[in-house]
Backbone as numpy.savetxt, mean C-alpha at the origin, in Angstrom:
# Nx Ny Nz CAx CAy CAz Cx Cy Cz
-7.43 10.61 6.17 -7.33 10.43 4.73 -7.94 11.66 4.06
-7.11 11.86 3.22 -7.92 13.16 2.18 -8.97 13.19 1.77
-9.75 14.07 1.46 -11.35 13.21 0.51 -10.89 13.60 -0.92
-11.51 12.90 -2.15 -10.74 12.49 -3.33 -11.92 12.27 -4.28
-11.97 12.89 -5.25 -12.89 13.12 -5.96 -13.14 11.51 -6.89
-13.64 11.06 -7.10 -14.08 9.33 -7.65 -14.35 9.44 -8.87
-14.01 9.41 -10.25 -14.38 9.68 -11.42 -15.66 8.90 -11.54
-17.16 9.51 -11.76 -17.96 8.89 -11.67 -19.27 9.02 -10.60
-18.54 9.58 -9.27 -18.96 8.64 -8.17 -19.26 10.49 -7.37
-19.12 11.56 -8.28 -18.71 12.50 -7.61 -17.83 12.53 -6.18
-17.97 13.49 -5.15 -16.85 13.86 -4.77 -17.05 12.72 -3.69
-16.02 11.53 -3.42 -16.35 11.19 -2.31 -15.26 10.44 -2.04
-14.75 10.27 -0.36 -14.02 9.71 0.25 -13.48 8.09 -0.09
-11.72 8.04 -0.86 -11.90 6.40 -0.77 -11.87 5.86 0.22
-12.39 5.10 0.36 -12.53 3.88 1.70 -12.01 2.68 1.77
-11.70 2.06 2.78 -10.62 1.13 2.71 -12.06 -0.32 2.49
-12.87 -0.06 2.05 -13.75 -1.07 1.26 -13.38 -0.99 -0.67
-12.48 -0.18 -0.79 -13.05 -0.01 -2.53 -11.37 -1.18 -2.84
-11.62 -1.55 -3.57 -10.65 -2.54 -3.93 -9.12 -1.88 -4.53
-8.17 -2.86 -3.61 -6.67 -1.97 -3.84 -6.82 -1.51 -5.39
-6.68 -2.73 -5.92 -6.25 -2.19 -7.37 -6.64 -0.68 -8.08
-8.49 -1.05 -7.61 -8.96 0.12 -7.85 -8.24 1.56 -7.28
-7.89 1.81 -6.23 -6.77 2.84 -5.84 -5.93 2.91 -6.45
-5.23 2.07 -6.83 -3.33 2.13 -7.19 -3.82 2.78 -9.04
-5.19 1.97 -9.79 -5.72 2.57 -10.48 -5.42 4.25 -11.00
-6.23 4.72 -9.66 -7.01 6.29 -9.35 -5.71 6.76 -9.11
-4.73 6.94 -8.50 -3.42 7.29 -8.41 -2.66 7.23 -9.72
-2.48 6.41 -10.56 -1.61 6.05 -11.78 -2.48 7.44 -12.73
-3.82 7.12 -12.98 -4.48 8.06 -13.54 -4.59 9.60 -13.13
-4.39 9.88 -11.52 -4.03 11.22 -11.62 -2.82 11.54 -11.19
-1.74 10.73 -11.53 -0.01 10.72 -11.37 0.21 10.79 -10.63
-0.65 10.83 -9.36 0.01 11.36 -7.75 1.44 10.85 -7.53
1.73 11.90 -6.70 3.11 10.82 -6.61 3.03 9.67 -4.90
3.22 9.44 -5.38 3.34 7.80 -4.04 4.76 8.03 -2.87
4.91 7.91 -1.83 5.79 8.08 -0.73 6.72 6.60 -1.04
7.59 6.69 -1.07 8.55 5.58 -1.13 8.23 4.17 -0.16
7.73 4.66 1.01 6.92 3.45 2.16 5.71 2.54 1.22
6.04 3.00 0.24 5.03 2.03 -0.50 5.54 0.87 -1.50
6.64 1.12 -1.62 7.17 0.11 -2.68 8.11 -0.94 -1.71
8.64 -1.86 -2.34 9.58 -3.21 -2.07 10.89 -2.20 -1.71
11.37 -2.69 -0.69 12.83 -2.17 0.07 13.50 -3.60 -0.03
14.75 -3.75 -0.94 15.66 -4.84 -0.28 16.10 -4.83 1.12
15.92 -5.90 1.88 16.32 -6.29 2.86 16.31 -7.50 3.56
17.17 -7.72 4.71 16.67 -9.15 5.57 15.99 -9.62 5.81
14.93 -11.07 5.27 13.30 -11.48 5.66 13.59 -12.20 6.16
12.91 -12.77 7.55 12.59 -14.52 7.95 11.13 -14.77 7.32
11.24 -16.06 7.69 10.06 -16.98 7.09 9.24 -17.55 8.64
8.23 -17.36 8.60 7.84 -17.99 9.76 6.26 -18.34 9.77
6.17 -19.78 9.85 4.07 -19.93 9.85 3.95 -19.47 8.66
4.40 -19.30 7.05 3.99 -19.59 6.17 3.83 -17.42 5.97
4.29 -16.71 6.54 4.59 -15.74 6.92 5.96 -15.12 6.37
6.08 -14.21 5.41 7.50 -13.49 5.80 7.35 -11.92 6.26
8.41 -12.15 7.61 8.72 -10.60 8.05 9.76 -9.86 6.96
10.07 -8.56 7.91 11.52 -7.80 7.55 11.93 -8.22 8.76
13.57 -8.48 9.23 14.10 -8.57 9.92 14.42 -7.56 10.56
14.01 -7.39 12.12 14.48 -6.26 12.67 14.63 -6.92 14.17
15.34 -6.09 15.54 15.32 -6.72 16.44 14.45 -7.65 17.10
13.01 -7.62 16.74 11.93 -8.45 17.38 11.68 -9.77 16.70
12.29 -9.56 15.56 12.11 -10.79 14.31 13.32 -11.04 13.67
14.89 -11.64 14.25 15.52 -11.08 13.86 15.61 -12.30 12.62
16.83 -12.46 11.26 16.69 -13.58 10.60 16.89 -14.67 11.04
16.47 -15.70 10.28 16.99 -17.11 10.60 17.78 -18.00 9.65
């Protein structure tokens, strides 16, 4: 992970303790741009144990 300057907090590493929102936050505010692996993809889900996958050969739909 990059180290990322913390408004506030001087220069320091986010950590996967600081709360999502707070990230998606810090990103919106310095426009980063975001990799597409981050958003909702339409596709095939099963449901399973209260669980939904993407459907792919190991999970396929039901």
């Amino acid at each position: 992970m990059r180290a990322a300057a913390v408004p506030g907090t001087g220069s320091k590493r986010l950590s996967s303790s600081r709360p999502e929102l707070d990230v998606w936050d810090y990103i919106t505010q310095k426009e980063s741009a975001v990799p597409p692996i981050y958003y909702a993809h339409r596709g095939a889900v099963s449901e399973r144990n209260g669980m939904w996958f993407a459907a792919n050969r190991f999970c396929p739909p039901t």
